[in-house]
C-alpha positions as CSV (number, residue, x, y, z in Angstrom):
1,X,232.6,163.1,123.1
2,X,233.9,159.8,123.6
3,X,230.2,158.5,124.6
4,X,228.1,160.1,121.3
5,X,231.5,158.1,119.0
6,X,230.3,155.0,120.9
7,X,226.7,156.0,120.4
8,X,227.3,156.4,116.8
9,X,229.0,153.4,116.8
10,X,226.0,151.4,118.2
11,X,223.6,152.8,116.0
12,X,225.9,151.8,113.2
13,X,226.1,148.3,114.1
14,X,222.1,148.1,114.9
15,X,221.4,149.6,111.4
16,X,223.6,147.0,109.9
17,X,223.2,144.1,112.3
18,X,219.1,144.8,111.0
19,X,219.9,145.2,107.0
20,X,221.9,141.7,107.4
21,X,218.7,140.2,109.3
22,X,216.0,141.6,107.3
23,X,218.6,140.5,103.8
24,X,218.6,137.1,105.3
25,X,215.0,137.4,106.4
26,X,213.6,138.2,102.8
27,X,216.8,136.3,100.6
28,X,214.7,132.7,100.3
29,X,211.6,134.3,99.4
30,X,213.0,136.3,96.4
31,X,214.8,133.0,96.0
32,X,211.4,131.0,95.4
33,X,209.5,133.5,94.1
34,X,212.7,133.9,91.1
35,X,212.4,130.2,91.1
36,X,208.8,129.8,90.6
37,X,208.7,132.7,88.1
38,X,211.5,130.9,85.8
39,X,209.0,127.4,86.3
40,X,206.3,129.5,85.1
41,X,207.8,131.1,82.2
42,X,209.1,128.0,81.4
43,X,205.7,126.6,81.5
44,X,204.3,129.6,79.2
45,X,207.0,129.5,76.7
46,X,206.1,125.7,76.0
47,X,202.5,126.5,75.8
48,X,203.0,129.6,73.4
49,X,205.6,127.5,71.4
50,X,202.7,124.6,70.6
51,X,200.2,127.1,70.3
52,X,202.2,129.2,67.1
53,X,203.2,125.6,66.1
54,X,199.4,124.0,65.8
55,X,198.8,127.4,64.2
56,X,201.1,127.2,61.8
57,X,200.2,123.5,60.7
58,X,196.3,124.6,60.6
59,X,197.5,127.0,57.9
60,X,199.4,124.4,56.2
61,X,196.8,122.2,56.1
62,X,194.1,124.3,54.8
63,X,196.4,125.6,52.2
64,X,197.7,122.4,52.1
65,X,198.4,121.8,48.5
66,X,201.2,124.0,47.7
67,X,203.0,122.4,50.8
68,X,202.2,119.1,50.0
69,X,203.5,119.5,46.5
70,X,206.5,121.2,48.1
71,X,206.9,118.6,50.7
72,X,206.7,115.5,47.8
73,X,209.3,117.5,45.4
74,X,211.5,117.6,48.6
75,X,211.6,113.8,49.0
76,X,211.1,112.6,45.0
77,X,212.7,115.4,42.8
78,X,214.0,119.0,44.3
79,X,215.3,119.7,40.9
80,X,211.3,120.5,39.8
81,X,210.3,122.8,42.9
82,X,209.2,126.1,41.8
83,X,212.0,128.4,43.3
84,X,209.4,131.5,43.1
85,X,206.9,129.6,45.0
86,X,209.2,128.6,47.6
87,X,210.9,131.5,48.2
88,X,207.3,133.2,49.0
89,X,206.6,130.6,51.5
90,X,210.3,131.0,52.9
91,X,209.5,134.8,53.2
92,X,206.2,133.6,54.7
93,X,207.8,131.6,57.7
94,X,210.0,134.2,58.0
95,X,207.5,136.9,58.8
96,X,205.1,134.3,60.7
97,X,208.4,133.6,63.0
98,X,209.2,137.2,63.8
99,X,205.2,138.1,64.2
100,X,205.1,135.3,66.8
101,X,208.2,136.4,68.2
102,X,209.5,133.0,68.7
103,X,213.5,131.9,68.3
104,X,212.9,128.7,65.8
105,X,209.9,127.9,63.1
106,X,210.5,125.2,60.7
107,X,209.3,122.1,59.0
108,X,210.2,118.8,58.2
109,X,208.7,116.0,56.7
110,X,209.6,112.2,57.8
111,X,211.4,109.9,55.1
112,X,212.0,107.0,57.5
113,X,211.6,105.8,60.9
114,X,214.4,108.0,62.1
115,X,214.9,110.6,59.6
116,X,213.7,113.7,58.0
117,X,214.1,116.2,55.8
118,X,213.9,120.1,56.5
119,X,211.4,121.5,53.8
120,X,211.0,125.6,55.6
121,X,213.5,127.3,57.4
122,X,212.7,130.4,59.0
123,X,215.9,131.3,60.2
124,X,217.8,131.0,56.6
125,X,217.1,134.9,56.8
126,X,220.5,135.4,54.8
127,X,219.7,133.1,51.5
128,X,215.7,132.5,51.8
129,X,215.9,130.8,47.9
130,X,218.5,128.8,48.6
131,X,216.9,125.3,49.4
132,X,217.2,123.4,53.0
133,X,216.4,120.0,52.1
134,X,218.6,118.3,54.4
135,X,218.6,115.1,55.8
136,X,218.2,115.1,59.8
137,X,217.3,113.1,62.6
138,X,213.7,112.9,63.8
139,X,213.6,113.3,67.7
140,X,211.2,110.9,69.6
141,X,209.0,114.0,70.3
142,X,209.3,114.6,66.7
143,X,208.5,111.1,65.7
144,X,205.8,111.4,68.6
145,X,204.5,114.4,66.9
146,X,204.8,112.3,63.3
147,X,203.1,109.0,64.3
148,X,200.5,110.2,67.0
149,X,199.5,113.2,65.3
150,X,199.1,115.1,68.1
151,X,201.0,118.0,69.0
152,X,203.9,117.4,71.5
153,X,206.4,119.7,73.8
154,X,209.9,118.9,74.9
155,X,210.9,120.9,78.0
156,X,214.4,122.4,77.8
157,X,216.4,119.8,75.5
158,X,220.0,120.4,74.8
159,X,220.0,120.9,70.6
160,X,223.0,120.4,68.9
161,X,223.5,123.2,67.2
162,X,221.0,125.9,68.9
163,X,222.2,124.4,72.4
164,X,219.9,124.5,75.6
165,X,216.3,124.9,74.0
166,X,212.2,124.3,74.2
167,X,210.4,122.7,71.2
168,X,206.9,122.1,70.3
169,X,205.8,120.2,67.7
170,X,202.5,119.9,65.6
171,X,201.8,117.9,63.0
172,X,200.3,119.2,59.7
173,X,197.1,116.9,58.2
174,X,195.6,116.6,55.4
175,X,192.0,116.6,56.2
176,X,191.0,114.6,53.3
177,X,193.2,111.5,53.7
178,X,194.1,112.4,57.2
179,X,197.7,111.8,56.8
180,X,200.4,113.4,58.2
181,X,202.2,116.0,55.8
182,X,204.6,117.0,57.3
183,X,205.5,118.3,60.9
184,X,205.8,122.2,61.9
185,X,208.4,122.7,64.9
186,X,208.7,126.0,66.8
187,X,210.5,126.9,70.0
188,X,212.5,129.1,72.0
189,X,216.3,129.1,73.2
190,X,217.2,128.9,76.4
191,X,218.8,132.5,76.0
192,X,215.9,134.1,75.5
193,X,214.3,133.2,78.8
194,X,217.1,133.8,80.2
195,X,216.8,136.9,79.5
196,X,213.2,137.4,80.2
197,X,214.7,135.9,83.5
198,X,217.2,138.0,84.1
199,X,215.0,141.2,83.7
200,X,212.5,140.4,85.8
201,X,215.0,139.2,88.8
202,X,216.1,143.0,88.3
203,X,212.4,143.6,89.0
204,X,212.5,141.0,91.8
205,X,215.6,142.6,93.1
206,X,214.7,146.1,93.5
207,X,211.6,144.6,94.8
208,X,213.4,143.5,97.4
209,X,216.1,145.9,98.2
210,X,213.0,148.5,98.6
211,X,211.6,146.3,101.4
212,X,214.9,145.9,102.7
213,X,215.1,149.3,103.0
214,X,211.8,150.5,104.4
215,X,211.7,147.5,106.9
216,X,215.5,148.5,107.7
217,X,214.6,151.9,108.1
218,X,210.9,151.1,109.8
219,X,212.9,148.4,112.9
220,X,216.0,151.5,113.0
221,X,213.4,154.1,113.8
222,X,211.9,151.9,116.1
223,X,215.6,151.4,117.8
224,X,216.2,155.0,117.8
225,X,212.8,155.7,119.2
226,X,213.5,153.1,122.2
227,X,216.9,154.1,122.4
228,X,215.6,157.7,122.7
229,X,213.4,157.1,125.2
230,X,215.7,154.9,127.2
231,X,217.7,158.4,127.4
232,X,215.3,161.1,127.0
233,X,212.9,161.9,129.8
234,X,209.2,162.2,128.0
235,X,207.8,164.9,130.6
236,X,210.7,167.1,130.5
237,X,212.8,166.3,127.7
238,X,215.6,166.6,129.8
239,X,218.1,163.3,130.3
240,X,217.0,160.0,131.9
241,X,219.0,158.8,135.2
242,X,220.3,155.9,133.0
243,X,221.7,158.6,130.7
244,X,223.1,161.0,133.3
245,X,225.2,158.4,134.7
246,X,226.6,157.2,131.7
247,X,227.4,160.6,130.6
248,X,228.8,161.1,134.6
249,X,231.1,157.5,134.0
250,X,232.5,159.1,130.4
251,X,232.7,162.7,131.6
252,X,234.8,161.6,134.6
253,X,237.0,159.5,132.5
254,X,237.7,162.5,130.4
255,X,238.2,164.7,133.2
256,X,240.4,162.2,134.3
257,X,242.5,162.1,131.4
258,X,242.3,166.0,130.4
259,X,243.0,167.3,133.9
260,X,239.7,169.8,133.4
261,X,237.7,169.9,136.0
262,X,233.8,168.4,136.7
263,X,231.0,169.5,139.1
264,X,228.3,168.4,139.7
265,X,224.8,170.0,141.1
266,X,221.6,167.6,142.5
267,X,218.4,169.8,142.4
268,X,215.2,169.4,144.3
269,X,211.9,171.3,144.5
270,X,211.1,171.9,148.0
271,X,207.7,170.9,148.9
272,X,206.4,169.5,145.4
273,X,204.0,166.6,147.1
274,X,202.7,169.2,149.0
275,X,202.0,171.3,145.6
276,X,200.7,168.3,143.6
277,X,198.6,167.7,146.6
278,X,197.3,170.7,146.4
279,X,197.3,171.8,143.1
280,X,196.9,168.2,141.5
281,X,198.9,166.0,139.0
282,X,198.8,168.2,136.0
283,X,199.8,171.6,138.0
284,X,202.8,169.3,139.0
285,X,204.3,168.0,135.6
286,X,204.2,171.7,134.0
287,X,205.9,172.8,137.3
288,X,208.5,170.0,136.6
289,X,208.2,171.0,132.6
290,X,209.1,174.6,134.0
291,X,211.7,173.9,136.0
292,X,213.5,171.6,133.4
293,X,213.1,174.8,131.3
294,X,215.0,177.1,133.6
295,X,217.5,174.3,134.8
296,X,218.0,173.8,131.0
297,X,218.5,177.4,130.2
298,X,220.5,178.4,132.9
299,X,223.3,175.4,132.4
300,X,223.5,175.1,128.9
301,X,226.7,176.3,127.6
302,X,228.3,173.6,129.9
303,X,226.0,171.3,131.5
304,X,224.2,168.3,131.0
305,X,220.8,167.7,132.7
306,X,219.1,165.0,133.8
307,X,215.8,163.6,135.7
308,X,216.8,161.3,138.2
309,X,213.9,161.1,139.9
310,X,210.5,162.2,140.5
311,X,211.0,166.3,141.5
312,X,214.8,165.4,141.3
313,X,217.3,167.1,139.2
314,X,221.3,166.3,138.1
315,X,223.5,168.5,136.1
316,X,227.3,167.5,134.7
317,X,229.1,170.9,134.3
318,X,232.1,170.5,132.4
319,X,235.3,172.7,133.0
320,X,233.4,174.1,136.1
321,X,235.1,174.7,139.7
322,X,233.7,174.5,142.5
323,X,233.3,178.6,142.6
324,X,231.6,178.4,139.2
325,X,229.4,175.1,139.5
326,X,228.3,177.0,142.9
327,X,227.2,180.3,141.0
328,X,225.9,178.8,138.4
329,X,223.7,177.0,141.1
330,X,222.6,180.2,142.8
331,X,221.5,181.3,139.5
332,X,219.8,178.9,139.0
333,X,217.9,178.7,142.0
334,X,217.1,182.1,141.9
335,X,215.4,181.6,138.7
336,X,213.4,179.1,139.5
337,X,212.6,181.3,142.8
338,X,211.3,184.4,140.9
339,X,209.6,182.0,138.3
340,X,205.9,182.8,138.7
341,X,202.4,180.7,136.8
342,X,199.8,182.6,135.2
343,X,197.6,180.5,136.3
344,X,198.0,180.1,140.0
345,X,199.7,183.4,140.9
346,X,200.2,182.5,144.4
347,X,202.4,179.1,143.6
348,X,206.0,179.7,145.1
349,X,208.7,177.3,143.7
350,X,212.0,176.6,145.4
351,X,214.6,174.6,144.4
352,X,217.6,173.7,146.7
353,X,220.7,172.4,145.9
354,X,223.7,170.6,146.7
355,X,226.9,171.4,145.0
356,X,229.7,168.8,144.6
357,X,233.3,169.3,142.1
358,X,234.7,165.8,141.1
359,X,238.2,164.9,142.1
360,X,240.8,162.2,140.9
361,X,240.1,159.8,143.5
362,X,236.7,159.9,143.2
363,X,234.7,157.0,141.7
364,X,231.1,158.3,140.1
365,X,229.0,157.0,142.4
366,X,230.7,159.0,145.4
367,X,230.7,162.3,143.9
368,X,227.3,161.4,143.3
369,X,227.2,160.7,147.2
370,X,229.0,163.8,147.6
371,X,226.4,166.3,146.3
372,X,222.9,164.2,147.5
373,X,225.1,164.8,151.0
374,X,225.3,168.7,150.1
375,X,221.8,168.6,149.0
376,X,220.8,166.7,152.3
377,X,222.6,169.8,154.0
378,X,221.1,172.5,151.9
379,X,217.5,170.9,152.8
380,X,218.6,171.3,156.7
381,X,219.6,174.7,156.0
382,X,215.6,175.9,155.6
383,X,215.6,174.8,151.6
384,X,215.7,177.0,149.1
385,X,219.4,177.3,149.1
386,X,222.7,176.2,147.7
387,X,225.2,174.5,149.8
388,X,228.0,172.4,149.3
389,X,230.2,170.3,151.7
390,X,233.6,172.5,151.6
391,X,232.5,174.9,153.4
């Protein structure tokens, strides 16, 4: 029908309408909360980075002698270091790098102002006995590190060969003479917390997109529910009057266009205030709740019922004559007529109702007219009856 595609069509746009909203809604949140979780790793990657670095130089320093012997044969004569002895401690770095699980590990001691040479490498993974004295710059962290001896961080830093990275540096002193042997460097490229980045905005992500969905799904149940009850009577589950005459406005249309014919009945229970009068409230709503039964069971290979008011009934039959909206009517009403309640065996229900078949030049409303006009004659004609205004 053309009103349940337009229906669907609704609900479609509400569902997406609130997906967009609630995306929206939630999209700076996950935003800062990605944003504040990179700042903080950031944060703890600098920290780990100085604290394996001031390790590292501790255990240098109490072991200091073979690495200050290494670090003086560096600077004065690599021709004399002992290649055995520093292949163990390349072997050494090597393993304390990949059990700290950090990117870089090295060490460099100063031979001016504003160079240094690299004694360790722990990344010379391919050629650990080949030496790595060379000369390099000392960065003013570095040189902070050196002439402070304290240990410093650097914060992302673009490196010229490793590219975007963090650094920590710590120096390594003799506790004797309290000079500064040397200073250990560790750190972390940028890739790798990128990467840590990346897998926890997945996290983040599917965080989201579940709250996205259950909030989605938790505002379009509400929606339905509204929408539902904006068209579905709660008493007698039958149609609201807002939803009978939508349905009468499309049904006509499609009469209109398909040449089928539409009738249309108006029911009304004779004497219901006098029966909730004397039966009370309750006794009335499970007479309505019967009636919509019967009503419902007697029209529903063609018709469409409604409550339009308070012991008032409407039903669209589709493809129904006059002849067969009226028999279907009389059926009706002689089924609520013979309908009888355990409870209160000498309740009587009547129903009567007027009868009224759509035509061309007929608007909604005055077919609607029409059959509240038969119904008004039906009443006249001692109730309990069907009438209609042809004849």
């Amino acid at each position: 029908m053309a009103y349940c595609s337009l229906r669907f069509r609704r609900s479609c746009t509400l569902i997406v309408l609130t997906v967009v909203l609630v995306t929206l809604f939630l999209l700076l949140p996950a935003k800062v909360l990605l944003s504040s979780y990179k700042q903080a790793m950031l944060g703890e990657m600098e920290q780990r980075a100085l604290a394996v670095a001031q390790t590292t130089a501790t255990f240098l320093a109490n072991d200091n002698l073979p690495y200050l012997h290494l670090a003086k044969a560096v600077q004065d004569d690599p021709e004399s270091i002992d290649m055995h002895q520093y292949a163990l401690m390349q072997e050494m770095f090597i393993n304390l790098r990949e059990g700290a699980n950090v990117d870089y590990l090295y060490t460099q001691t100063r031979t001016g102002a504003s160079t240094s040479l690299l004694v360790l490498d722990s990344r010379r993974e391919d050629d650990p006995l080949r030496p790595v004295f060379q000369d390099m710059g000392v960065s003013s962290s570095c040189n902070q590190a050196f002439a402070q001896a304290t240990g410093v961080t650097t914060g992302v830093m673009e490196h010229e060969v490793w590219g975007p990275s963090i650094f920590a540096h710590a120096p390594i002193i003799d506790e004797e003479s309290n000079m500064v042997l040397g200073v250990v460097s560790t750190g972390f490229g940028i890739a790798t917390l990128e990467h840590t980045v990346q897998n926890m905005s997945f996290i983040i992500l599917g965080l989201f997109v579940l709250i996205i969905l259950l909030v989605s799904l938790a505002i379009c149940i509400v929606l339905h529910l509204r929408e539902h009850s904006l068209e579905v009577e709660y008493l007698t589950q039958l149609g609201t009057k807002r939803y009978f005459e939508t349905q009468l406005r499309q049904l006509a249309l499609h009469a209109k266009a398909s040449k089928a014919p539409l009738s249309l009945l108006l029911l009304d229970i004779d004497g219901f205030k006098l029966v909730n009068d004397t039966y009370g409230h309750l006794v009335g709503d499970k007479i309505l709740q019967a009636v919509a039964a019967i009503i419902r069971e007697n029209t529903q290979a063609s018709g469409i019922c409604s409550r339009i008011g308070g012991d008032e009934f409407a039903v669209i039959l589709t493809s129904s004559t006059l002849e067969q909206a009226l028999a279907t009517a009389q059926t009706t009403q002689y089924a609520i007529c013979e309908h009888t309640f355990e409870e209160h065996p000498a309740l009587e229900l009547s129903v009567s109702i007027g009868v009224a078949q759509w035509s061309e030049d007929q608007t909604p409303q005055e077919l609607i007219e029409q059959a509240d006009k038969a119904l008004y004659k039906a009443k006249h004609m001692g109730r309990n009856t069907v009438a209609d205004m042809e004849s």
